[in-house]
PyMOL CGO cylinders between C-alpha atoms (Angstrom):
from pymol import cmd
from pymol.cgo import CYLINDER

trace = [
    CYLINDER, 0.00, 0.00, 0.00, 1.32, 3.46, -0.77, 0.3, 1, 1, 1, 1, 1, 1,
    CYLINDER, 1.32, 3.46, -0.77, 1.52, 6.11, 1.73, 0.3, 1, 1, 1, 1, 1, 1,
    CYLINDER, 1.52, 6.11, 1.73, 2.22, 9.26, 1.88, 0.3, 1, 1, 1, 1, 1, 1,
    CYLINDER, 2.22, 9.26, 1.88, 2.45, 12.00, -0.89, 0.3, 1, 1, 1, 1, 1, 1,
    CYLINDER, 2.45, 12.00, -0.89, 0.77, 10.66, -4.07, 0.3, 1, 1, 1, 1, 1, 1,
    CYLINDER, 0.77, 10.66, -4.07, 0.61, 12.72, -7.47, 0.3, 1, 1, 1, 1, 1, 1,
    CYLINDER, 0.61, 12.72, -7.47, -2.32, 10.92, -9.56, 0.3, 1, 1, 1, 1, 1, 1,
    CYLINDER, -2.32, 10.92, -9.56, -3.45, 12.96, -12.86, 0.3, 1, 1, 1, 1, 1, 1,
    CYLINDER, -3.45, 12.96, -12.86, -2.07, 15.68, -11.77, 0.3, 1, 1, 1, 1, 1, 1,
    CYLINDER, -2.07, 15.68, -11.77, -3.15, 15.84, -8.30, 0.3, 1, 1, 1, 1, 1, 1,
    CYLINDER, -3.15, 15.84, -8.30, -1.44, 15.72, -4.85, 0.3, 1, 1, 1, 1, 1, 1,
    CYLINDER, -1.44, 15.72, -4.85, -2.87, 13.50, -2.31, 0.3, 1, 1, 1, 1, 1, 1,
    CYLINDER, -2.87, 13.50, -2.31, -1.54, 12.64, 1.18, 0.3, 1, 1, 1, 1, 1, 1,
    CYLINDER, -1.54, 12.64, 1.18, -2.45, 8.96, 2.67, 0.3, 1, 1, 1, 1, 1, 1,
    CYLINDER, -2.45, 8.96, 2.67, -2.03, 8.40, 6.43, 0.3, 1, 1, 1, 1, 1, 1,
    CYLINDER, -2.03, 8.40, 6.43, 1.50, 6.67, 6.62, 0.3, 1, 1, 1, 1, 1, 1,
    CYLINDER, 1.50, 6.67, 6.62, 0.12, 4.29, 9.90, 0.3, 1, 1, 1, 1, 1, 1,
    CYLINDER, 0.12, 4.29, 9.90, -3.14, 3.65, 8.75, 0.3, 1, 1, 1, 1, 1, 1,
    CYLINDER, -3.14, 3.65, 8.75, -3.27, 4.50, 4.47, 0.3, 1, 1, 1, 1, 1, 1,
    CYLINDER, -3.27, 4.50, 4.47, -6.57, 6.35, 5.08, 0.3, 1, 1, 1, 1, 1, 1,
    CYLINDER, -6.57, 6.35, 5.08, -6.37, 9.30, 2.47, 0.3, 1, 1, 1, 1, 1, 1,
    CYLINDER, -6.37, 9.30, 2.47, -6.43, 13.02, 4.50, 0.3, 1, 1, 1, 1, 1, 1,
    CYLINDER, -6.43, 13.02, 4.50, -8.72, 14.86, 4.16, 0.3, 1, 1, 1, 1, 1, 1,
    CYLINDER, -8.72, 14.86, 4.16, -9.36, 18.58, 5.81, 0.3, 1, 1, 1, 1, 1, 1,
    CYLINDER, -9.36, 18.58, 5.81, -6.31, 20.17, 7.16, 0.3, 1, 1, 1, 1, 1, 1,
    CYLINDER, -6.31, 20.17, 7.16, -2.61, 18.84, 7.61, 0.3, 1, 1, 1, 1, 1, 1,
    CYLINDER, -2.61, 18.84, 7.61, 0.25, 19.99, 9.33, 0.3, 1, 1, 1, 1, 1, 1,
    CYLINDER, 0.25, 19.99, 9.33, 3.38, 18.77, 7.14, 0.3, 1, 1, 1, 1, 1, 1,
    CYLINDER, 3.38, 18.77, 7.14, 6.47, 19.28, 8.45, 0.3, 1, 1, 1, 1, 1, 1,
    CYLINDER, 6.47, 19.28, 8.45, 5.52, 22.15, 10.28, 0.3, 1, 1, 1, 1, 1, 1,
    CYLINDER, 5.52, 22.15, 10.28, 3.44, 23.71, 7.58, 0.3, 1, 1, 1, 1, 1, 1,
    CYLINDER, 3.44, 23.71, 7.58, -0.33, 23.65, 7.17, 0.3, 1, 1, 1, 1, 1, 1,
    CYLINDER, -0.33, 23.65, 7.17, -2.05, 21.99, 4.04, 0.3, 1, 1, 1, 1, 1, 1,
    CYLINDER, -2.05, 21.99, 4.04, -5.53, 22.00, 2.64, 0.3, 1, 1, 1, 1, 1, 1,
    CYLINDER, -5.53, 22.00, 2.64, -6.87, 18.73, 1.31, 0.3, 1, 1, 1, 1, 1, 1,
    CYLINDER, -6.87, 18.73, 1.31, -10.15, 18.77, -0.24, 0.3, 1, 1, 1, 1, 1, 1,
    CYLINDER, -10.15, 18.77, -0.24, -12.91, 17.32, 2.35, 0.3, 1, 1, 1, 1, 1, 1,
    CYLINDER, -12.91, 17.32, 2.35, -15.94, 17.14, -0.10, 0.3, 1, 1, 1, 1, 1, 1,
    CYLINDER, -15.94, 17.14, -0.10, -17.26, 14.56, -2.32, 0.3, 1, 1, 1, 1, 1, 1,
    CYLINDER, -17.26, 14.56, -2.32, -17.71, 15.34, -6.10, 0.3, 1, 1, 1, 1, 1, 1,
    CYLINDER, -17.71, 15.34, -6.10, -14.53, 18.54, -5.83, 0.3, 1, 1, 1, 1, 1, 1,
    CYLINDER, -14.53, 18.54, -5.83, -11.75, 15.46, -6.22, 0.3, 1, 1, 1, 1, 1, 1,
    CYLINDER, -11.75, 15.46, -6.22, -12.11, 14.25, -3.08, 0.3, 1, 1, 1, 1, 1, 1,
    CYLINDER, -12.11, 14.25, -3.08, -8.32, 14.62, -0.81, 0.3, 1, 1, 1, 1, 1, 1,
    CYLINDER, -8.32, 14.62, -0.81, -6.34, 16.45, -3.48, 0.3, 1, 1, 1, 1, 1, 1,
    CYLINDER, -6.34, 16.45, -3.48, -4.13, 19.29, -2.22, 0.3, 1, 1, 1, 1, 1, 1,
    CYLINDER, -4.13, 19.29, -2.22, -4.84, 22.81, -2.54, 0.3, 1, 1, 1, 1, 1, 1,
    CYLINDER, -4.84, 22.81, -2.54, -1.47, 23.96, -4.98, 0.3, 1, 1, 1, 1, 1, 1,
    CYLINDER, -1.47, 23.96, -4.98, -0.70, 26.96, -6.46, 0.3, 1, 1, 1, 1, 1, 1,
    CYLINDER, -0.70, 26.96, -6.46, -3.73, 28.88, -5.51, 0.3, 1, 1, 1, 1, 1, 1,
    CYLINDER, -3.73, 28.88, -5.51, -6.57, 31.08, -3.36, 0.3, 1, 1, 1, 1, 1, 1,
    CYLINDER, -6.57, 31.08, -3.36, -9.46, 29.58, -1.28, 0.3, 1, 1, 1, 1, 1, 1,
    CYLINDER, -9.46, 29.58, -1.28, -11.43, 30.90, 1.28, 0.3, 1, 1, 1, 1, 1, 1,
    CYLINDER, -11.43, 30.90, 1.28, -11.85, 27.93, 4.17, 0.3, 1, 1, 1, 1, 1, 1,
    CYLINDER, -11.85, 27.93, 4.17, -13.73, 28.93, 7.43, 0.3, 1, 1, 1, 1, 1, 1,
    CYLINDER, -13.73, 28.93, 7.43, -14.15, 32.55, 6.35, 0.3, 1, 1, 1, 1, 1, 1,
    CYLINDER, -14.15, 32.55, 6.35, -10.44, 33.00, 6.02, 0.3, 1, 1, 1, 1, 1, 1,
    CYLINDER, -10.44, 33.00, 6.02, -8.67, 33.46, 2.66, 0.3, 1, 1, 1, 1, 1, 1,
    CYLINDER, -8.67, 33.46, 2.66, -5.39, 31.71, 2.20, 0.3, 1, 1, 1, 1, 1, 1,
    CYLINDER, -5.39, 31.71, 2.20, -2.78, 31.38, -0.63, 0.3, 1, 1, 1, 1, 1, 1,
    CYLINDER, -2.78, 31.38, -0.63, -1.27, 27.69, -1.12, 0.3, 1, 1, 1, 1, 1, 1,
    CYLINDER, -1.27, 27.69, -1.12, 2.14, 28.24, -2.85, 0.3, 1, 1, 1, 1, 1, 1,
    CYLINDER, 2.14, 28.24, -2.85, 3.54, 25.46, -5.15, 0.3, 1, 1, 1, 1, 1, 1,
    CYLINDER, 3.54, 25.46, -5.15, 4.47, 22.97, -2.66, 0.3, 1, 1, 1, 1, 1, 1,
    CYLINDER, 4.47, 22.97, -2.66, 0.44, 23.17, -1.13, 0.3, 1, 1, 1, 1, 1, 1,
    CYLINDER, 0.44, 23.17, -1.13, 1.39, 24.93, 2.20, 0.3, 1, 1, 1, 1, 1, 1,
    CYLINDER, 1.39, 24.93, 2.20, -0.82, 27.46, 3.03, 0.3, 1, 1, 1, 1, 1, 1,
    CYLINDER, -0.82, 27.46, 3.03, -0.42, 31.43, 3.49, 0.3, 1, 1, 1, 1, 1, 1,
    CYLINDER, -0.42, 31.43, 3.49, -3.47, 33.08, 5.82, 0.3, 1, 1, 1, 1, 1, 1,
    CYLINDER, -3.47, 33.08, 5.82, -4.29, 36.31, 3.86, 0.3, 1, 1, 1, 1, 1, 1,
    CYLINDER, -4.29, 36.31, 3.86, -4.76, 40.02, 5.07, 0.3, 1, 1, 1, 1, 1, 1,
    CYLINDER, -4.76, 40.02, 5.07, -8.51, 41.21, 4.39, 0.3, 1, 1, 1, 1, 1, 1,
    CYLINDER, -8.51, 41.21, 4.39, -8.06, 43.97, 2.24, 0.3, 1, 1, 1, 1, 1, 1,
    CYLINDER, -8.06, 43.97, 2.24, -8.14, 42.68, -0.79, 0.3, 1, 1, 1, 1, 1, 1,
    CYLINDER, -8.14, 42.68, -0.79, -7.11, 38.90, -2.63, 0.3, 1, 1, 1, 1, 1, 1,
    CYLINDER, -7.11, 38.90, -2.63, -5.03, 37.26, -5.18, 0.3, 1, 1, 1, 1, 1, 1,
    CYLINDER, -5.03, 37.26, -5.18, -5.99, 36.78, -8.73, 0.3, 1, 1, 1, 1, 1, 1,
    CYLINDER, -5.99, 36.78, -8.73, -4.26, 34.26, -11.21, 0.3, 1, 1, 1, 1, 1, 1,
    CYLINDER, -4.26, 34.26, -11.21, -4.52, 35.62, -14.55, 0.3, 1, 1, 1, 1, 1, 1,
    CYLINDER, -4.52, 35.62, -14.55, -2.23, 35.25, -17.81, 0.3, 1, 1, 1, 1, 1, 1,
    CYLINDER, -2.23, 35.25, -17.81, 0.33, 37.56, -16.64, 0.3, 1, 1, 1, 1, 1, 1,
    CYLINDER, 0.33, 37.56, -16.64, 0.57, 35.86, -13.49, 0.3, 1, 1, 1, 1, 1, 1,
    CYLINDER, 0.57, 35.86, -13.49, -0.34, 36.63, -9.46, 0.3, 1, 1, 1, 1, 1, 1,
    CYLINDER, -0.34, 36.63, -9.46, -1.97, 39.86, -8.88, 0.3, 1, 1, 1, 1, 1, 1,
    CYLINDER, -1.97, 39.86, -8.88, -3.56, 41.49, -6.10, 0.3, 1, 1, 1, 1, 1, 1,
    CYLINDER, -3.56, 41.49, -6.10, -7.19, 42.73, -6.42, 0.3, 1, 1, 1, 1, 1, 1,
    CYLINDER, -7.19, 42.73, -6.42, -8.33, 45.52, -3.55, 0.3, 1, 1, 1, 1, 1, 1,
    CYLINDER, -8.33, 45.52, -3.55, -11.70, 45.29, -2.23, 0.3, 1, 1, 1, 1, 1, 1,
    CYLINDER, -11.70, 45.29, -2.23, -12.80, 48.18, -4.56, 0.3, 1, 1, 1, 1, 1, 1,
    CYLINDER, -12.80, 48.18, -4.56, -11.89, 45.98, -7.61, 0.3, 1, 1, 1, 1, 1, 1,
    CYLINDER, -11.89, 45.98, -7.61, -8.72, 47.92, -8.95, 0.3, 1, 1, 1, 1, 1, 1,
    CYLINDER, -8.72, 47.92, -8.95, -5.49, 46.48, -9.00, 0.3, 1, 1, 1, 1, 1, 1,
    CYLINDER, -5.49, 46.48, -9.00, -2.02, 46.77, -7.16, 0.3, 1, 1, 1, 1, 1, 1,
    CYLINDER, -2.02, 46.77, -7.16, 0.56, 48.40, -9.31, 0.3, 1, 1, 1, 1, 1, 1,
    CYLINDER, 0.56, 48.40, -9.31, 4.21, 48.52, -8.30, 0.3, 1, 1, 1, 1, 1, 1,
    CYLINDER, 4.21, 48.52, -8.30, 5.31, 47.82, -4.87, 0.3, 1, 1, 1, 1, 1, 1,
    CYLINDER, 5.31, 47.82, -4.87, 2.55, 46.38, -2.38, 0.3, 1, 1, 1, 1, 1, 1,
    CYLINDER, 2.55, 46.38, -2.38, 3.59, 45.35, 1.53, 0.3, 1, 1, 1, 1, 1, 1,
    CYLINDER, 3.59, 45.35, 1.53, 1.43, 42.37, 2.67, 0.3, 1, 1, 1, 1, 1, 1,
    CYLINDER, 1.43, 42.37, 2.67, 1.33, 40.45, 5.92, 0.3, 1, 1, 1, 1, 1, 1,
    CYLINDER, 1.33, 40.45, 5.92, -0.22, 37.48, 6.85, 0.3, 1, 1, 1, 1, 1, 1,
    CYLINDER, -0.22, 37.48, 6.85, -0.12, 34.53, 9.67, 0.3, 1, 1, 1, 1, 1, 1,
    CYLINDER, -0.12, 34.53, 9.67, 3.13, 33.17, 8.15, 0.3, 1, 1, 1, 1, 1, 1,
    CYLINDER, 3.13, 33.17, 8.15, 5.19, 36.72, 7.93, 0.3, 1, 1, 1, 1, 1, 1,
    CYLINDER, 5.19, 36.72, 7.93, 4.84, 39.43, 5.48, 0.3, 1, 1, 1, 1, 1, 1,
    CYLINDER, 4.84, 39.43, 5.48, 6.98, 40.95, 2.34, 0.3, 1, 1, 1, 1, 1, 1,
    CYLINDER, 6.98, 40.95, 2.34, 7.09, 43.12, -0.52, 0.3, 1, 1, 1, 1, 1, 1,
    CYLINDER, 7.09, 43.12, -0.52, 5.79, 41.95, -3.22, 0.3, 1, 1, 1, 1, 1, 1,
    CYLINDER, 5.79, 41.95, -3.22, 5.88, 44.27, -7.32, 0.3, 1, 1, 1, 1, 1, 1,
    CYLINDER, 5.88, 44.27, -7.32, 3.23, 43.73, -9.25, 0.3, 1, 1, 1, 1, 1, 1,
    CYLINDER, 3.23, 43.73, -9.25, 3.10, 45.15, -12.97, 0.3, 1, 1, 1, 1, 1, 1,
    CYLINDER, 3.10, 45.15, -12.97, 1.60, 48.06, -14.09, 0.3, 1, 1, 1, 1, 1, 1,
]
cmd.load_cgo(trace, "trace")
């Protein structure tokens, strides 16, 4: 039985290594939180990647290896063809330098005009 990370079509999945159940809800990985789908019929257990969600009222940004980012409130990411970009609660977008913080830290961040 596999355990552990699994990629399957594309997908990231983590199975219990004790027990092989597939997680499902949230996972702390080597001290960083992941997001694993917990409803039937939205791929079941695959790993929020590369991407926004809002879970519990709370938006969060899951980076490329699925470990998850609590956002700030005033405003949220967008993925578009140019990339990230940040979209403020009015609907217009950051240009040039932006300062965000989060649970995890904060940073500067340039977005394009």
């Amino acid at each position: 039985m596999q355990t552990g990370w699994i990629k399957d079509n594309g997908y990231w999945y983590y199975c219990n290594t004790a027990t092989g159940a597939m997680q499902i809800g949230w996972l702390t990985y080597k001290g960083k939180k992941c997001y694993l789908e917990p409803k039937q019929g939205k791929n079941l257990g695959h790993a929020y990647c590369n991407e926004v969600a809002v879970i519990d009222n709370k938006r969060y940004f899951f980076d490329k290896n699925c470990y998850a980012t609590e956002m700030q409130d005033d405003g949220k990411w967008l993925k578009g063809a140019k990339g990230w970009q940040f979209q403020y609660l009015d609907e217009s977008l950051a240009k040039g330098w932006k300062y965000l913080k989060w649970s995890g830290g904060e940073d500067w961040f340039y977005f394009d005009k």
